[in-house]
N, C-alpha and C positions, 0 to 999 in steps of 0.2 A: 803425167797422170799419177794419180795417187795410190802406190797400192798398201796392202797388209805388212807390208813392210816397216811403210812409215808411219802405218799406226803402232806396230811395232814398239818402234823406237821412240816416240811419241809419248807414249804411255809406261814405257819404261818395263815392256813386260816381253815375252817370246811372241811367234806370229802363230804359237799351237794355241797361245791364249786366248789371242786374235779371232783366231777359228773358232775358238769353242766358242766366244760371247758372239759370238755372228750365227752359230748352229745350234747351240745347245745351250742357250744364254740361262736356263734354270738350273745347270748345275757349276755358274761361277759361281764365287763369293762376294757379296755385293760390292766391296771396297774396288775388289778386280775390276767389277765389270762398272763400275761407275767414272774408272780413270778410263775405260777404253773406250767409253761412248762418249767422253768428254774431248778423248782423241782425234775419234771420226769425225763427231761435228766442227772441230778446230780445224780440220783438214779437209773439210767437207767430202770424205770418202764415202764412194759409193760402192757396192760389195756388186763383182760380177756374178749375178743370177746364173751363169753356166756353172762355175766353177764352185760353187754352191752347191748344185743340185750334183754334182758329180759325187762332192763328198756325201751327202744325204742320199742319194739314188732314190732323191725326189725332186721332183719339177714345179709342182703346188701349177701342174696343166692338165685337163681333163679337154678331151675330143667330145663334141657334140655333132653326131648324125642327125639329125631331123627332116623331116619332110618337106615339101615345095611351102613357101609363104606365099602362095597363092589359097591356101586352106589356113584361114584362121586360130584353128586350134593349136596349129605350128607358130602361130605366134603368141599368143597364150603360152606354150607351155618353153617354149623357147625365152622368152622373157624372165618365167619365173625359174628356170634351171641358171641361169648368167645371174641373175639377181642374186639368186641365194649361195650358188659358188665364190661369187666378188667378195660378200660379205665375211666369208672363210678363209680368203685369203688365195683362191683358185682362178686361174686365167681360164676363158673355157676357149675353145678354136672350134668355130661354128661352120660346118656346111650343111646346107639347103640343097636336098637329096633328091632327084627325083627317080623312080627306079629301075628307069635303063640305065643309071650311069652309079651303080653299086657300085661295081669292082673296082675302079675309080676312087670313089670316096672312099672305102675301105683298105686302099693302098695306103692312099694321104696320110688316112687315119694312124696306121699298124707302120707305119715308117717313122712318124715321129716319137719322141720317145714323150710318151704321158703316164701320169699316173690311174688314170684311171677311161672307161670308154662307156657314153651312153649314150645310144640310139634309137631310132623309132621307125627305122625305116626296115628291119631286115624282114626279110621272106618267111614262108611259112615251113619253107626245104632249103634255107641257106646254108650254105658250106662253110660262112663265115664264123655259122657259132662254134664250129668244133674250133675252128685254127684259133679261134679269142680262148676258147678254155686250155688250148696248150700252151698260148703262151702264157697262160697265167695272170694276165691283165685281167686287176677287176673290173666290171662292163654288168652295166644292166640295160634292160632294153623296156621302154612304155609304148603305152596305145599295141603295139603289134608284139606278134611273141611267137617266138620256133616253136617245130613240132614238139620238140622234147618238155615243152611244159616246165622250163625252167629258166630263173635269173629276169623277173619281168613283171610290171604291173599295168593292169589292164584294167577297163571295167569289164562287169559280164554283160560280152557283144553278144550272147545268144540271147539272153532275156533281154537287151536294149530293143533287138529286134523284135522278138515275140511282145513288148509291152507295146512297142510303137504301131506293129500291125493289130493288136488289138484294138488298141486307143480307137484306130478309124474306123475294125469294124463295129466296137460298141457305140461309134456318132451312125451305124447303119449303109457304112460304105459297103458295094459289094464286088462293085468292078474299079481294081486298086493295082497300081502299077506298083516295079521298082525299079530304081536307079540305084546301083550302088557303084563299086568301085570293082577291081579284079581280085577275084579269090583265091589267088595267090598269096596274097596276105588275110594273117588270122582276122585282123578287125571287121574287114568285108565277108569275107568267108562266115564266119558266124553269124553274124549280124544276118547276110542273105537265112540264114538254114534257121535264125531262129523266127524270122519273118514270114518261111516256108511254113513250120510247124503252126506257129498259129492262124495262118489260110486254114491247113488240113483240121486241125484241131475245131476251127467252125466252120467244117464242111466247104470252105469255098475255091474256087478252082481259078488260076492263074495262067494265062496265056504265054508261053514261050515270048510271042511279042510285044508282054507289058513286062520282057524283064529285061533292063541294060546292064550291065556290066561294063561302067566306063575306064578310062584310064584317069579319069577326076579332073583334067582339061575341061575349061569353060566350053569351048566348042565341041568336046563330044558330048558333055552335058546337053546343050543346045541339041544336038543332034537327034537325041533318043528323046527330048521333047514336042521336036516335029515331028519327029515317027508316029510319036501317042495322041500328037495333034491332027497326022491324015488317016487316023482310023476310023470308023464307022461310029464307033464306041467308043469317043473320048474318058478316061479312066475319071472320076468323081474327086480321086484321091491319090497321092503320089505318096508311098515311105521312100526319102531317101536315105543311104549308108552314110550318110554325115551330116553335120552341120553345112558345112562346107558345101555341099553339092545341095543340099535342101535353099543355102541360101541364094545361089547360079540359079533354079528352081524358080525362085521367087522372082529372080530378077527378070528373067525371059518370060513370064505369064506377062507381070508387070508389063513390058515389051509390046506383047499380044493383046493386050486391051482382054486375059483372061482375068477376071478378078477372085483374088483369092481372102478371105475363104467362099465366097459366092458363088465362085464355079469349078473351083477348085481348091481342095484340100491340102495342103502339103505339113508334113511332118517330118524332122530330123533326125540326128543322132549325135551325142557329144555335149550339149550344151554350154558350147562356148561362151566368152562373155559378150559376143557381138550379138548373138540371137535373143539376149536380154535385153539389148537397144529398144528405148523407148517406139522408134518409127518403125521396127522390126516384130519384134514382139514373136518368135517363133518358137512353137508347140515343136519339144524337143524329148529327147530322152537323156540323163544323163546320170552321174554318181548321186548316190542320195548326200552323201557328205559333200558334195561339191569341193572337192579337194582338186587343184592342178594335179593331173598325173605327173606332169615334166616336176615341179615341186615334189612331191613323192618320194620320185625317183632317185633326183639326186639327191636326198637326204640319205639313205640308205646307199646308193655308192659312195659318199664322200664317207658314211660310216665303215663299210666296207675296206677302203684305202688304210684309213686311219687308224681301224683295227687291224689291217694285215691279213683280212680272211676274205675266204673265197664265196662269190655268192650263193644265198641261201634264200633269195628273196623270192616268193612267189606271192603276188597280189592280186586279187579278185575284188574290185571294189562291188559293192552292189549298187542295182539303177532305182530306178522311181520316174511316173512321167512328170515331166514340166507343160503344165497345157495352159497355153498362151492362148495367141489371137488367129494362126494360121490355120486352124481347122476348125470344124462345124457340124454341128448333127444335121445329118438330112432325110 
């Protein structure tokens, strides 16, 4: 095998020179560095990526946490974090999180050595964000974000909500369910309170048993849909806490020979790019700039890394409704 050696000797120069046109190739001088790349490729040497990053105590590897790909937005924003990393020169190491099995991913994660850490899965009380700020790893987290209100871009889930329960009751909805997800994480958690507030805000009142709180599982979606289907008082209108679950939603009425928006209303959150599908067409809420948060994101960690400073990032995109085909004045 080939090492730095024999480009070394090759080139007629030390292996510190070697190093440096391998690591810090803007401060050879051209003549240097044009005999040692004429070296390598004669010898077709390939530089070990370890022993690399040992002298740089960089790796050019960033960990991505994300959520199940069972929810669309995870792939959306999943897609465009790898895209824009690759193009930097950044490996990313993907796991698909779902969230009884944190601790888990977050071993995996905090065990290898990366330069940087971006998530979307953590809690709204996780323990993980103190141990990431001691160890000094820069990490930003989208869609969801710790109590502490730092290091994280989000849109605003409480007005997502509040617009989205508005939207139904200004088509005249009055008996309006919800499904969202567990309010243990921020994104549900608001979303549910700002959805609360505009019921209160026009006077309307909500039954304990038109509110689910799922684990965002197809089948417990399904479940809290049969609930609201053996009630006396089928709800007119459904807000759900995502895209994601609005769009399980659609497919289980569909299912039911319920037709929507005919006899029922459903509206989302997020606005993914699947809910813009021409045979979809679903009445959503989402950023008014329609920017990928996973995009976002990693623009600002990879600046972060690169600058060598610790995060400062706190984003609040603002929403606006998207109103499609899925709902109806009645």
């Amino acid at each position: 095998m080939v090492s730095s050696k024999d480009v070394a000797k090759r080139a007629g120069v030390s292996q510190t020179t070697v190093s440096r046109v391998l690591n810090t190739p803007e401060l050879v001088k051209k003549p240097t560095l044009d005999k040692v790349m004429k070296a390598i490729n004669e010898l077709n040497y390939v530089p070990n990526g370890h022993a690399r990053s040992l002298v740089k105590n960089k790796t050019n590897t960033i960990a991505l946490l994300s959520g199940p790909l069972h929810n669309p937005f995870f792939v959306d924003t999943t897609s465009a974090i790898v895209n824009y990393a690759n193009k930097l020169g950044y490996r990313v190491n993907v796991q698909f999180v779902n969230d009884e099995k944190l601790p888990e991913a977050y071993a995996t994660a905090i065990e290898n050595k990366v330069d940087g850490i971006i998530l979307s899965c953590i809690l709204l009380d996780d323990p993980i964000f103190e141990k990431l700020r001691r160890m000094e790893i820069p990490f930003i987290t989208y869609n969801r974000k710790h109590k502490n209100n730092e290091c994280f871009v989000e849109i605003d889930n409480f007005q997502a909500g509040y617009l989205a329960a508005q939207h139904l009751i200004d088509l005249g909805h009055k008996v309006i369910a919800w499904v969202g997800g567990p309010l243990t994480v921020s994104t549900f958690n608001n979303r549910y309170h700002g959805f609360l507030q505009a019921m209160k805000d026009s006077k309307l009142t909500i039954s304990d048993s038109a509110i689910f709180h799922t684990d965002t599982s197809k089948q417990d979606i399904s479940n809290a849909f049969y609930e609201l289907r053996n009630r006396v008082h089928f709800p007119t209108a459904i807000c759900a806490g995502s895209d994601s679950i609005a769009l399980n939603l659609l497919d289980i009425a569909i299912q039911n020979q319920v037709k929507v928006p005919d006899d029922l209303s459903i509206i989302g959150i997020d606005n993914v790019d699947l809910s813009k599908h021409g045979t979809i067409q679903l009445t959503t809420v989402g950023s008014i700039s329609e920017q990928n948060l996973g995009h976002l994101a990693i623009c600002k960690l990879i600046e972060m890394i690169e600058n060598k400073k610790k995060c400062c990032v706190n984003i609040t995109e603002s929403v606006k409704l998207y109103n499609r085909k899925t709902t109806r004045k009645i």
